[in-house]
C-alpha positions, 0 to 999 in steps of 0.5 A, spaced: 472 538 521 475 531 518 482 535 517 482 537 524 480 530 527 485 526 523 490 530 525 488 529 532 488 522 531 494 521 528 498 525 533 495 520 538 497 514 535 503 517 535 504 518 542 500 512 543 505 508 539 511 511 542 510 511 549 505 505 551 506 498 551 502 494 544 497 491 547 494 498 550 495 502 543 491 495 539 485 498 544 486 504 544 486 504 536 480 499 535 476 505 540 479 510 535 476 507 529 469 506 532 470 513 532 472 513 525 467 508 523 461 513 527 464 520 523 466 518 516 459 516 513 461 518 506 467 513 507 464 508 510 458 509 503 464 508 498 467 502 502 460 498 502 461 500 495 467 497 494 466 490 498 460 490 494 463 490 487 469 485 490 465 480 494 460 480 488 465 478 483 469 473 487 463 469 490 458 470 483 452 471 488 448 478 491 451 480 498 446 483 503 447 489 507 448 486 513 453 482 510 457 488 507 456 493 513 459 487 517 465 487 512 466 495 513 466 494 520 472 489 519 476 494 515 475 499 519 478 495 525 484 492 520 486 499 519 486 502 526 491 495 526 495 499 520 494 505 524 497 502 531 502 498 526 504 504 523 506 508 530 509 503 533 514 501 528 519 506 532 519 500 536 521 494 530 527 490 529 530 485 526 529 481 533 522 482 531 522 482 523 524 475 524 518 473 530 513 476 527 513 475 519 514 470 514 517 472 509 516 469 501 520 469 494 525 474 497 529 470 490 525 475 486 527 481 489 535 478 490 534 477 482 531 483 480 537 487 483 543 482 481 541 486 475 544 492 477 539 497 475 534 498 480 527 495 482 520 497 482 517 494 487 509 495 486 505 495 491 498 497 494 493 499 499 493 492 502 494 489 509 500 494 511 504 498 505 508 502 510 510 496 514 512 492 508 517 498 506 520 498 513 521 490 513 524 491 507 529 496 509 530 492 517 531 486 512 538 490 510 536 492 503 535 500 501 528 502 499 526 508 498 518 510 497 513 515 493 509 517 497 504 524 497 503 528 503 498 527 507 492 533 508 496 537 513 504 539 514 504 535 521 501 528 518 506 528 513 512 531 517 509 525 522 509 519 517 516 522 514 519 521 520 517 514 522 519 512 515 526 515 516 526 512 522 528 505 520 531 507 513 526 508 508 528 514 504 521 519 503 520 521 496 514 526 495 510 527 489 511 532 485 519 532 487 524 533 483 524 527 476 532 526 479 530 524 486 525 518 481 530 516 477 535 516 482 534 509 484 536 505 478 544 509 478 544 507 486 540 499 485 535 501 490 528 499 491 523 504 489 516 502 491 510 505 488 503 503 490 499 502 484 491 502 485 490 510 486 491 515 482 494 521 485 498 527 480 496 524 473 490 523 469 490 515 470 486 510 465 480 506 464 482 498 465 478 492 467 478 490 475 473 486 478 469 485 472 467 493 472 471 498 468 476 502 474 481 508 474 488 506 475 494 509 474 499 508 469 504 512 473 509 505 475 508 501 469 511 508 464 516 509 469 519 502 469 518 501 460 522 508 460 527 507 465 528 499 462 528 497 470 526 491 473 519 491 475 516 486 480 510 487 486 511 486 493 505 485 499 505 485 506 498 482 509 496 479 516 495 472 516 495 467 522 496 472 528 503 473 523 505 478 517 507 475 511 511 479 506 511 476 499 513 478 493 510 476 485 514 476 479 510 481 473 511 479 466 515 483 462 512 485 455 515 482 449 519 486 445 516 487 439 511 492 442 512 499 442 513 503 448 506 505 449 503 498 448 509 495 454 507 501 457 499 498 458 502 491 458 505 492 465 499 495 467 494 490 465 499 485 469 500 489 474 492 490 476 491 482 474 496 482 481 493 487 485 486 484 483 488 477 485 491 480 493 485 483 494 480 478 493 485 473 497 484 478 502 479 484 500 477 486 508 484 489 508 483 492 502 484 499 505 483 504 499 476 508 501 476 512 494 471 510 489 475 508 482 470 506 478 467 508 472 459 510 473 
């Protein structure tokens, strides 16, 4: 049932993001996921979850239920604007790019690959991922993505496109190791996002003040490679988006490998953690990480 309704939604807002002015796919989206909010308690269990443990720890206070569902609701309507976001990237350009969003220490990133032996640039499920990837590439820069294929063939055939579309280069995981590493030859950005474990075991690591599972996925790849690593996001903010980017501290280099390995990890979810509390209704991960 939840699979033949996110197909169904997703091939709609693909339509809808194509063919109808922004204005008409900003309401449809937000009918949409009222409908979502209505048909996914199990979702919106976990998110109330999440919020609870983040405002918690950001505002040392007990937070009611009335308070946390409202948040809930407020991330399921910033994630129908993800959605709309999303399919109506076909329409996007530099014109736009340059209206719509602030863009902050690109120097990092214009650092990192001076280098010349690629960027990781890590990421998360905050504000609009997608859309940052995107910006990136209209902005002139090469930039390839990993990402996972989605519950169905058509979804993920759906968001390969689009992606493709304005120049971000798809790579699934599970892919050949050559297509991973391939980047650092070509001195491409490879954005990873960096708070959901996917094909690994992932590890244990404080977050929020409660221990959760991250994976250590981004952080292996960089020590092993001996690449750049730095984060970048995409947020609302003000009626506009702002692209930011943020050194990560490289580990000293009397650790070994596994202790750089859990060095970038620990910076990297001190990153991730500083974002969502600056921004925690656009937080759009509806997966429970913590340790019970």
């Amino acid at each position: 049932m939840i699979r033949i309704f996110y197909e169904i939604t997703y091939i709609i807002f693909s339509f809808i993001g194509k063919y109808f002015p922004e204005k008409i796919c900003y309401i449809i989206s937000y009918i949409l996921t009222q409908l979502r909010y209505f048909f996914t308690p199990n979702l919106r269990k976990i998110m109330k979850k999440n919020l609870k443990i983040i405002f918690e720890f950001k505002e040392k206070r007990n937070f009611t239920e009335s308070e946390l569902t409202k948040y809930v609701k407020e991330v399921y309507i910033n994630f129908g604007k993800y959605m709309t976001e999303f399919f109506t990237i076909p329409k996007l350009n530099y014109e736009k790019v340059k209206k719509k969003v602030i863009v902050e220490n690109i120097e990092i990133l214009d650092s990192a690959l001076k280098k010349g032996k690629g960027v990781i640039a890590l990421t998360a499920h905050i504000g609009n991922w997608e859309l940052a990837g995107v910006i990136t590439s209209i902005l002139g820069y090469k930039i390839s993505a990993v990402v996972i294929p989605y519950i169905t063939p058509k979804i993920t055939e759906i968001y390969k496109r689009i992606r493709e579309s304005k120049g971000v280069e798809v790579i699934f995981t599970g892919s050949n190791p050559k297509d991973f590493i391939k980047f650092k030859k070509e001195n491409k950005i490879l954005a990873i996002l960096g708070d959901r474990v996917f094909t690994e075991k992932g590890v244990v690591v404080d977050f929020m003040g409660k221990k959760a599972i991250f994976p250590r996925g981004p952080a292996t790849l960089a020590v092993k490679l001996k690449t750049e690593f730095i984060s970048g996001f995409l947020v609302r903010e003000n009626n506009k988006y702002k692209l930011f980017f943020e050194k990560i501290e490289y580990p000293p280099e009397n650790l070994n490998e596994e202790e750089k390995i859990d060095f970038l990890l620990n910076q990297s979810v001190k990153i991730i953690e500083k974002v969502i509390l600056k921004y925690p209704t656009q937080w759009l991960s509806f997966q429970n990480i913590w340790v019970e």
